[in-house]
C-alpha positions in Angstrom: 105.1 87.6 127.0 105.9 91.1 126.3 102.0 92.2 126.5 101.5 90.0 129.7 104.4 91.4 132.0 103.3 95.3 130.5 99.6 94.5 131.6 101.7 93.3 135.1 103.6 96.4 135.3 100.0 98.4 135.1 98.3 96.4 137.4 96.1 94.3 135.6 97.3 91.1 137.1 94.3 89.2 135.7 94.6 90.0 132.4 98.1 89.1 132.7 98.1 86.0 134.4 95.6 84.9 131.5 97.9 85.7 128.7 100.8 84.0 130.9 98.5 80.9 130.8 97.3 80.8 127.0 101.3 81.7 126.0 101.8 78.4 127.8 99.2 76.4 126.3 100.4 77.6 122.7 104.1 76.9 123.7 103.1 73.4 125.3 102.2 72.6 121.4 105.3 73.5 119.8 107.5 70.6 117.9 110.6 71.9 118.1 112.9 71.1 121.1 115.2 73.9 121.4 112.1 76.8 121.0 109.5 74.4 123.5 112.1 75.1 126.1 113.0 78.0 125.5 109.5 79.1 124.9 108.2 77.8 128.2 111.2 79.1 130.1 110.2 82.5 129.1 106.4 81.8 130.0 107.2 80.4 133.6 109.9 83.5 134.2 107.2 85.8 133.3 104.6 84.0 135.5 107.2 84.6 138.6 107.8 87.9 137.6 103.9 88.7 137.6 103.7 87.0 141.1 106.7 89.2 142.1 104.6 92.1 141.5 101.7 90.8 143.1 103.8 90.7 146.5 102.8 86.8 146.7 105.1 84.6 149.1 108.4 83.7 147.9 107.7 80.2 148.0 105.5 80.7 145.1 107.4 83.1 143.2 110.7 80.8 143.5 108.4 78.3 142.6 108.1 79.7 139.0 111.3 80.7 138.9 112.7 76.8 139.3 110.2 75.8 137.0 111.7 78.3 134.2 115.3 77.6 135.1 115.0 74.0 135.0 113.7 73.9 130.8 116.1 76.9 130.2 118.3 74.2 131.6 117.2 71.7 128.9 117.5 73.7 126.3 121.1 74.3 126.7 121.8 70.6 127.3 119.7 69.4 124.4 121.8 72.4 122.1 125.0 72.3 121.6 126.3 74.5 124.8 126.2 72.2 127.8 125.8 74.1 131.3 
């Protein structure tokens, strides 16, 4: 996520929006419940922030944003802090 948002922060908006996307295919695979959501929370906060930067309407950056908060959400239901 690191290398998508720093390709964001240059300008390459692309090339970060593609790493964004394979990031989520890999995390999509992973087994575990507690680093799935966490994983894809990241992945869908870092697509919002790379919309952000792109100036694109609100409605699609808070978009993203829900999307992230709701399996950040899961992942502290499923563990063992509840919020």
């Amino acid at each position: 996520m690191a290398q998508a948002l720093s390709y964001a922060y240059l300008g390459f908006f692309e090339k970060a929006l593609k790493i964004n996307k394979d990031a989520e295919v890999i995390c999509s695979k992973i087994k575990d419940n507690d680093e799935f959501y966490s994983s894809l929370g990241q992945v869908y906060a870092g697509r919002a922030e790379i919309k952000h930067l792109q100036y694109k309407a609100f409605k699609e950056v808070l978009a993203f944003e829900l999307k992230s908060l709701g399996y950040y959400k899961k992942f502290f239901i499923i563990g063992d802090i509840s919020i």
